[in-house]
C-alpha positions in Angstrom: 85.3 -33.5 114.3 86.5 -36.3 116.0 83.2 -38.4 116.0 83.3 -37.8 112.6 86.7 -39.7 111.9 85.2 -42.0 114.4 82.3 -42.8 112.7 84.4 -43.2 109.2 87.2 -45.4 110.8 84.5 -47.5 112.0 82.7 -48.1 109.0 86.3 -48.9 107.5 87.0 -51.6 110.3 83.1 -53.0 110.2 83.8 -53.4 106.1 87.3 -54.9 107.1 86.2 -57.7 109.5 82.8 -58.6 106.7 86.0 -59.5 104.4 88.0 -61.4 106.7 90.5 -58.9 106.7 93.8 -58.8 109.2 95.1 -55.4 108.1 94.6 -53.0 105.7 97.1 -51.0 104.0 95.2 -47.4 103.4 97.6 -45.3 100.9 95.4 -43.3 99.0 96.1 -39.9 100.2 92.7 -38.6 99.9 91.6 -41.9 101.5 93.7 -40.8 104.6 92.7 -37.3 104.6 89.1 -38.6 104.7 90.2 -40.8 108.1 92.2 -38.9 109.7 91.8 -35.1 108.8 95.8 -35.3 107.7 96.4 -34.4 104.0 99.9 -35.1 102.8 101.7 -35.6 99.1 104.5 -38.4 99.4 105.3 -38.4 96.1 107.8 -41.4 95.7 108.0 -41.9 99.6 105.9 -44.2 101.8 103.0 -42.8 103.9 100.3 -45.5 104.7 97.9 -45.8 107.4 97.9 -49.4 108.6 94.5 -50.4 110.2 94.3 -53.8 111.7 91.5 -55.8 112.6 92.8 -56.1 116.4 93.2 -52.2 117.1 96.6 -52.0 116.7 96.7 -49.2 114.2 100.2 -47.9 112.7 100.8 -44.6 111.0 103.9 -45.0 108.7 105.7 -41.7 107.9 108.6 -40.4 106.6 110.8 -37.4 108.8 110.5 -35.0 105.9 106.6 -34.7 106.7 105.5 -32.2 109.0 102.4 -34.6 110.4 101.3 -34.2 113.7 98.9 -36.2 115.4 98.2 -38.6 118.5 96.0 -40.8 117.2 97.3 -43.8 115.8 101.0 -45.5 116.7 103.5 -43.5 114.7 106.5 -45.6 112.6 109.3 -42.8 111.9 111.9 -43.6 108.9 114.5 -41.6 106.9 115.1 -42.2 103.4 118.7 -43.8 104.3 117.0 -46.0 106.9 115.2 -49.9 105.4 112.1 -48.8 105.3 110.1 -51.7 104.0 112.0 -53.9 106.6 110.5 -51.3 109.5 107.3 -51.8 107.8 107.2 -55.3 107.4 108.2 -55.9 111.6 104.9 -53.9 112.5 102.3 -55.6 110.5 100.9 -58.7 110.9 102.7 -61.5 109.6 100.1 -63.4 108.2 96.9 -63.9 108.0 94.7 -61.5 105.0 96.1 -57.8 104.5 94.1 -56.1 102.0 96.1 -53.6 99.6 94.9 -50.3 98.1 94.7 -50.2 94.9 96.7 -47.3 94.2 99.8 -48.3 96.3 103.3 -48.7 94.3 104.6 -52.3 93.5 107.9 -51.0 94.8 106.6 -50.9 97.8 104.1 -54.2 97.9 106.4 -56.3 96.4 109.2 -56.1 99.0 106.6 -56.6 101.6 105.4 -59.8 99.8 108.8 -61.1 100.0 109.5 -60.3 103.6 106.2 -61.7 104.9 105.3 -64.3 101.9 103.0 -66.2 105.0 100.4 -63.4 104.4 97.8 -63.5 101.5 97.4 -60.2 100.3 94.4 -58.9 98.6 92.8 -56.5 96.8 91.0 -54.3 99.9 90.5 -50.7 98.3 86.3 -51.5 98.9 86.3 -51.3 102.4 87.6 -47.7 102.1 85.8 -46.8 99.1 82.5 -48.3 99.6 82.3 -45.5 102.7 83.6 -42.8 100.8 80.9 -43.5 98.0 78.0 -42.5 100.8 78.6 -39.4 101.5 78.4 -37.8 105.2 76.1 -34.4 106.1 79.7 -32.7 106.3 80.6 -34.4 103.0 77.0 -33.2 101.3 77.5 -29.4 103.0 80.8 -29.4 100.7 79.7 -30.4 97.8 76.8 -28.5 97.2 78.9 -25.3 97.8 81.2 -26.8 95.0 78.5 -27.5 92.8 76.4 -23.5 93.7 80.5 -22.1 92.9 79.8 -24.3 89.4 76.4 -22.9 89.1 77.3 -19.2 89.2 80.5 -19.7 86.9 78.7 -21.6 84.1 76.4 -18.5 83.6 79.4 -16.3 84.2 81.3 -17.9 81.4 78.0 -18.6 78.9 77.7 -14.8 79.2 81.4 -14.5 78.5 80.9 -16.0 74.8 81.0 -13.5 72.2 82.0 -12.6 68.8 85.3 -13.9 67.8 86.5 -15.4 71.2 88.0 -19.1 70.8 87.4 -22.2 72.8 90.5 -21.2 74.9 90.1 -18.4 75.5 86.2 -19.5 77.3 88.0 -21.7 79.1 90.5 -19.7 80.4 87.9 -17.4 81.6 86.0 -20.4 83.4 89.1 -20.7 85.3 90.0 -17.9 86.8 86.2 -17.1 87.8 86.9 -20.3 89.7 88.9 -18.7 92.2 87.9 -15.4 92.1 84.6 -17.4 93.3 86.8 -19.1 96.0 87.6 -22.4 94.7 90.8 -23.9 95.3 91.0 -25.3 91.5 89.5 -26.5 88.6 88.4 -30.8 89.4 89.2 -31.5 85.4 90.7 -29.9 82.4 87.4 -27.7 81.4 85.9 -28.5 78.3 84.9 -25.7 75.8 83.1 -27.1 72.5 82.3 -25.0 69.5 79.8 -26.7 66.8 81.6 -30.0 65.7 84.2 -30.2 68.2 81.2 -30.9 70.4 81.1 -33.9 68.7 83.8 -35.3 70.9 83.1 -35.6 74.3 86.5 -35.0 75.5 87.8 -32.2 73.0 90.5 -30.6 74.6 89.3 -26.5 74.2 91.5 -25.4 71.0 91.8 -21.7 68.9 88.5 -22.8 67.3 86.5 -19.4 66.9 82.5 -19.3 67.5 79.7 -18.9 65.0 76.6 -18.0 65.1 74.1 -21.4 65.1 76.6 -23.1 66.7 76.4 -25.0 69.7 78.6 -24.1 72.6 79.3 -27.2 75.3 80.3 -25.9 79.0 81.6 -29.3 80.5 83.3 -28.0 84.1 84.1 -28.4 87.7 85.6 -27.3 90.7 87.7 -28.2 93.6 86.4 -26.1 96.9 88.0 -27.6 100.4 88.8 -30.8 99.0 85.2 -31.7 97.7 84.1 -31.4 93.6 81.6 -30.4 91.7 81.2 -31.3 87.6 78.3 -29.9 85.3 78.0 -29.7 81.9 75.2 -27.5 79.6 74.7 -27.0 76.0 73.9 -23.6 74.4 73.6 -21.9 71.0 75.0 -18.7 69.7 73.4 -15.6 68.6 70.4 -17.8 66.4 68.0 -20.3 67.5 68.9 -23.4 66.8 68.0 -25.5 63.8 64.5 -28.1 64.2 67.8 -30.9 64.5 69.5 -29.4 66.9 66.2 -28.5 69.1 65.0 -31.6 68.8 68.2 -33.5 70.0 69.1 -31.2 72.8 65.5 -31.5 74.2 65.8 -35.7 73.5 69.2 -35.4 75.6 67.6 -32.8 78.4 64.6 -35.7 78.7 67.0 -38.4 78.9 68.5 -36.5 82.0 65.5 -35.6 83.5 64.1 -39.6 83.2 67.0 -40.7 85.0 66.6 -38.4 87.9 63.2 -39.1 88.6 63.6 -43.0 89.0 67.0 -42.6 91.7 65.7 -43.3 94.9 67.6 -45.7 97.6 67.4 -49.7 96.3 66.8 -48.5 92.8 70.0 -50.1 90.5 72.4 -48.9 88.7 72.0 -50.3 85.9 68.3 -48.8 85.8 68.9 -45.8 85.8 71.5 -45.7 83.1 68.5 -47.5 81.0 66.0 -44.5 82.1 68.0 -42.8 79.9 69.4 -44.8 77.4 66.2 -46.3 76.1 64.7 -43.0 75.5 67.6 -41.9 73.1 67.6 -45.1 71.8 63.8 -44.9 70.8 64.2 -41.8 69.1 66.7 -43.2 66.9 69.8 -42.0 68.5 71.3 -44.8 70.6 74.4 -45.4 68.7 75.0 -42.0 69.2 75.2 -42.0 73.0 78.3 -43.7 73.2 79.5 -43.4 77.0 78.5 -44.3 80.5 75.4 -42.2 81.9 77.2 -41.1 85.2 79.9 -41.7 87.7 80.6 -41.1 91.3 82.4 -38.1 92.5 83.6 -37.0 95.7 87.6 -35.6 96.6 87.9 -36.6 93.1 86.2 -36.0 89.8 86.0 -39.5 89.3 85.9 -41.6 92.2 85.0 -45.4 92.3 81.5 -46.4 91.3 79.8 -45.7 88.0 76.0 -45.4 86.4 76.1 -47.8 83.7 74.7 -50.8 82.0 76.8 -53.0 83.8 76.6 -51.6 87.5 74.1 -53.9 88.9 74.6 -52.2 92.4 71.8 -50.0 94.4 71.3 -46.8 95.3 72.2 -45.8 98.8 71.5 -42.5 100.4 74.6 -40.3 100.6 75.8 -41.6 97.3 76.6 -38.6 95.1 77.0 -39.2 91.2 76.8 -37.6 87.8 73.8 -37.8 85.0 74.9 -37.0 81.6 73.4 -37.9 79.0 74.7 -37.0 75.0 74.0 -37.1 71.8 77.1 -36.8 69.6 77.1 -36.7 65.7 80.3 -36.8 64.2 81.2 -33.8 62.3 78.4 -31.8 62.8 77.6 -31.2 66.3 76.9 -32.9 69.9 74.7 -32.1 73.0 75.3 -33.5 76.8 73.4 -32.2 79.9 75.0 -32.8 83.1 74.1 -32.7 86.8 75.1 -34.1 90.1 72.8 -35.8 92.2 72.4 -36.3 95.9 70.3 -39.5 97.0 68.3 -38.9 99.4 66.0 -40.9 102.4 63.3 -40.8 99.5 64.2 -40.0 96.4 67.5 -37.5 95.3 67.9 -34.0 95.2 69.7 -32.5 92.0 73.2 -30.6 93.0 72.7 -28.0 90.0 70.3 -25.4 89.8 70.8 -23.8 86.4 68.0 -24.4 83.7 68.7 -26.9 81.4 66.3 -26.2 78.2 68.2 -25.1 75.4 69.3 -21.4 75.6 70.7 -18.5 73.0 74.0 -17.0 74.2 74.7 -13.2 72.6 71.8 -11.7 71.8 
């Protein structure tokens, strides 16, 4: 595994010296877990990995951790010891330190004090941009996330039944997660009966099923530190009514336009259109009222997005969400969901269950 840290750190470094970077202060713990193969939650304590543009690397921990490794130039402090002083001696006192975007302002703003000859910068890219592309170790994780999501989406569909609630769905969802060997759920999962589908983040509540109702499945699952995220619409015990046929197969086309256009070099921004303008030209843009997809990696939501305004391209590795919906307020809503990994040539889609419209309980 150790060319495969390599070949991470490098890309880091290569990203670092493009931005004129002296240092960078990683503190993202996933970011470091994806470096270094060292997971670790400080809470309110300071663990950074400091990369610097001349090779001089600096691991900065605190004695409570129980971290080994002999890679980088360890920094050792108690929590009775000046920590941002030791810090601040064994980084580089000026030049351009990029930050991460997630590290504390009790901690950057005594460092900006004691070196105030360094311009410090936004630097989260350099770490993120490589995370977005995922690696064949990366891809082998996630798809096993996203088959775990497969088989617990038709576990829990087949779960729905005559008086059972929204909760209770959920609940269900869960603990086939880890019977299934996932470590977690990646988000709160969403269970939507009928008009609380209308919403796309209802919160699953004591709301009991009916029959003609749709039932949303929005979920996802944490499996050795990769996610996976899916979402399908069904209906209950009756076919479902010409309007809500016709909008679940407008929102199932919108999905399936999108993923046929993603191919490296293709934007953003395109692909979101894919499926916007075919919801819109049925009458229903105002209707679909989010973002068509995000990235997704060691988080559910990880930097990068699929939208109108993301005039990026496409780059093979990159792994992201397609989910279109249609949601009408007070009577129902539809969103079909699936990851996608981009290939050489085009992308292959992470989820495998059928998407057409289906009738649960019969």
């Amino acid at each position: 595994m150790g060319d495969l840290y390599d070949n991470r750190l490098n890309q880091v470094l290569d990203s670092m010296k493009k931005n004129n970077l002296t240092g960078l202060v990683v503190s993202d713990p996933k970011s470091i877990w994806y470096l270094t193969g060292i997971y670790n939650e400080p809470y309110e304590r300071l663990f950074v990995l400091y990369l610097s543009a001349d090779g001089n690397h600096v691991f900065f921990l605190n004695k409570l951790y129980n971290i080994s490794q002999k890679k980088f130039r360890e920094v050792w402090t108690s929590d009775t010891d000046d920590i941002m002083g030791s810090m601040a001696s064994n980084v580089a006192k000026s030049g351009r330190i990029g930050i991460d975007k997630v590290w504390p302002a009790r901690f950057l703003i005594p460092l900006i004090k004691l070196n105030p000859e360094v311009e410090y910068v936004l630097g989260s890219d350099c770490v993120d941009d490589a995370r977005a592309c995922k690696d064949k170790e990366e891809q082998r994780l996630m798809k096993e996330a996203s088959r775990i999501n497969d088989e617990c989406i038709q576990a829990g569909a087949a779960f729905v039944k005559d008086g059972i609630t929204e909760k209770e769905v959920a609940d269900f969802i869960d603990n086939k997660f880890r019977e299934l060997g996932a470590d977690g759920n990646s988000f709160t999962t969403i269970v939507s009966f009928g008009k609380n589908a209308a919403d796309p983040h209802h919160e699953p509540d004591d709301t009991v099923v009916k029959e003609g109702e749709c039932v949303l499945i929005d979920m996802g699952c944490i499996k050795d530190h990769y996610c996976s995220d899916m979402t399908r619409t069904f209906f209950y015990k009756k076919e479902p009514t010409d309007e809500y046929a016709k909008i679940h197969d407008l929102v199932r086309e919108a999905n399936e336009k999108a993923e046929s256009i993603i191919k490296p070099g293709v934007r953003l921004c395109d692909i979101d259109a894919a499926a916007r303008n075919h919801i819109a030209e049925a009458g229903y843009g105002e209707y679909f009222t989010h973002r068509l997809g995000h990235f997704i990696g060691q988080t559910d939501h990880e930097m990068g997005d699929v939208s109108s305004t993301n005039t990026n391209t496409v780059k093979p590795g990159m792994i992201f969400s397609i989910e279109p919906g249609v949601y009408l307020p007070g009577k129902f809503g539809v969103r079909v969901e699936d990851l996608v990994l981009v290939t050489e040539t085009g992308c292959e889609v992470l989820n495998k269950v059928d998407k057409h419209w289906k009738v649960l309980g019969k």
